[in-house]
C-alpha positions, -999 to +999 in steps of 0.1 A: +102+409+108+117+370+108+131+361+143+155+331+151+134+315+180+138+289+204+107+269+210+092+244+233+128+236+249+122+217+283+144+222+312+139+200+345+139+223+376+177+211+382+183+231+349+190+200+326+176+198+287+189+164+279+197+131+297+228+116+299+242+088+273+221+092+243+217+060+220+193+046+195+162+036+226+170+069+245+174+099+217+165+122+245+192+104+268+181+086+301+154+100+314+147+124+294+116+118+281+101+130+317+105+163+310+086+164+282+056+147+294+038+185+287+042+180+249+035+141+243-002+145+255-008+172+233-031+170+201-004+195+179+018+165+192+004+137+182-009+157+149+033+161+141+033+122+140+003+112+120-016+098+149-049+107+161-059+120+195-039+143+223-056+167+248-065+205+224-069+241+238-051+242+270-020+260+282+005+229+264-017+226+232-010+260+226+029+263+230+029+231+220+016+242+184+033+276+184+065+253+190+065+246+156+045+274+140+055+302+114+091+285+109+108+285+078+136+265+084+150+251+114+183+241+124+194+214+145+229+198+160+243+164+147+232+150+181+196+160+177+196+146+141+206+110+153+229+093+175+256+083+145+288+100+153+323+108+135+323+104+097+292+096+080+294+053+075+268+052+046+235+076+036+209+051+057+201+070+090+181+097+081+167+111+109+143+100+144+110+103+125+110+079+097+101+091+061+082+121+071+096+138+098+075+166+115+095+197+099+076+203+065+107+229+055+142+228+049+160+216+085+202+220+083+222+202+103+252+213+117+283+191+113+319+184+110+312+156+079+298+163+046+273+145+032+249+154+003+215+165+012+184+142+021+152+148+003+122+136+028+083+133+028+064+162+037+085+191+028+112+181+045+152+186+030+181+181+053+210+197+046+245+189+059+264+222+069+299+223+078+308+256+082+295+263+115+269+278+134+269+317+115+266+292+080+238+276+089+224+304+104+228+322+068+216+297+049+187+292+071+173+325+071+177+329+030+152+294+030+129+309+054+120+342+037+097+360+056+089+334+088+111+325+117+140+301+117+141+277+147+168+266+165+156+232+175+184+220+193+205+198+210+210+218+240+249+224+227+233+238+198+215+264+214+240+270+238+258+281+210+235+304+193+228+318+227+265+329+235+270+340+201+239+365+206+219+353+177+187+343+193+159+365+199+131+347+219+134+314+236+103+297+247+113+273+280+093+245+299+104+243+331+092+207+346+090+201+378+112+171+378+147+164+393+169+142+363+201+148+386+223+145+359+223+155+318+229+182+298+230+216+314+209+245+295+223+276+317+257+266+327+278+296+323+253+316+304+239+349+317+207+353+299+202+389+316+236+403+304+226+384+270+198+406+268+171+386+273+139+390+299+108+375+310+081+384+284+049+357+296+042+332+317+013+305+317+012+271+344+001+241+335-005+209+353+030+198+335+051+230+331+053+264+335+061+279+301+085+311+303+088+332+273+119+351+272+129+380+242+149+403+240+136+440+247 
């Protein structure tokens, strides 16, 4: 049975997902590459970005890979697509990854603007929904047949999904780093009365990795 997943979402030990002030040099806002230092040294990392090397088989290889395994579709916020905002200026920005981003299956992208889809390299299709979260939720599941759909973020995306009750496994990195500031992952959520409960846990040198479902 298909599951709506969350997967290989960091979260610094202060309980922030994002940096603050996104912008073209900081799409993770500032700072927020450090807490995903477990993923960029990883081979399924590097692999997603047609380059060569990365550290294989350990703990952050493996969630690494199953981040972005056996998904169908994925969906992602306007802010985790790019850093244009309001009404759509023209059709160039098309994403962080250039002209093969690392999805390989259709990705919609929840907004408040229409725009007409965006036919990438490798698989990829963006689509443009504007009818909310249950929409692209909908639509999402119909593209990925049998496999799972991810919710890929921002973190107000999955906030989202996650008070709505339409997730059904979240896989977290929890980094031991302090950013202070950002965007705030638990903030008036109570995974326990969502359902949800600690399934697995592995350490790393990097992260732990929590898996949480719903049982």
């Amino acid at each position: 049975m298909s599951k709506v997943r969350v997967a290989g979402f960091s979260v610094s030990l202060d309980g922030f997902s994002a940096g603050i002030e996104q912008s073209l040099s900081d799409p993770l806002g500032k700072r927020g590459t450090e807490i995903f230092q477990w993923f960029f040294h990883t081979r399924s990392f590097r692999s997603m970005h047609g380059q060569e090397g990365g550290s294989v088989g350990g703990i952050d290889d493996e969630f690494a890979h199953r981040a972005m395994d056996n998904f169908g579709a994925f969906i992602l916020g306007r802010n985790m697509f790019g850093p244009v905002r309001g009404a759509w200026p023209d059709n160039a920005w098309k994403g962080w990854w250039g002209d093969n981003p690392p999805y390989h299956a259709p990705t919609f992208v929840l907004t408040h603007y229409e725009r007409e889809p965006v036919v990438m390299e490798g698989g990829t299709t963006f689509f443009f929904v504007t009818g909310g979260i249950e929409e692209a939720l909908a639509l999402s599941k119909k593209a990925a047949g049998s496999k799972d759909v991810k919710i890929g973020g921002g973190v107000s995306t999955v906030r989202q999904y996650l008070k709505a009750g339409l997730i059904d496994s979240l896989h977290l990195a929890s980094v031991p780093v302090l950013l202070g500031q950002g965007e705030p992952l638990f903030q008036g959520l109570d995974l326990h009365a969502l359902g949800f409960s600690v399934t697995d846990r592995k350490d790393s040198e990097y992260a732990t990795h929590l898996t949480l479902e719903k049982v």
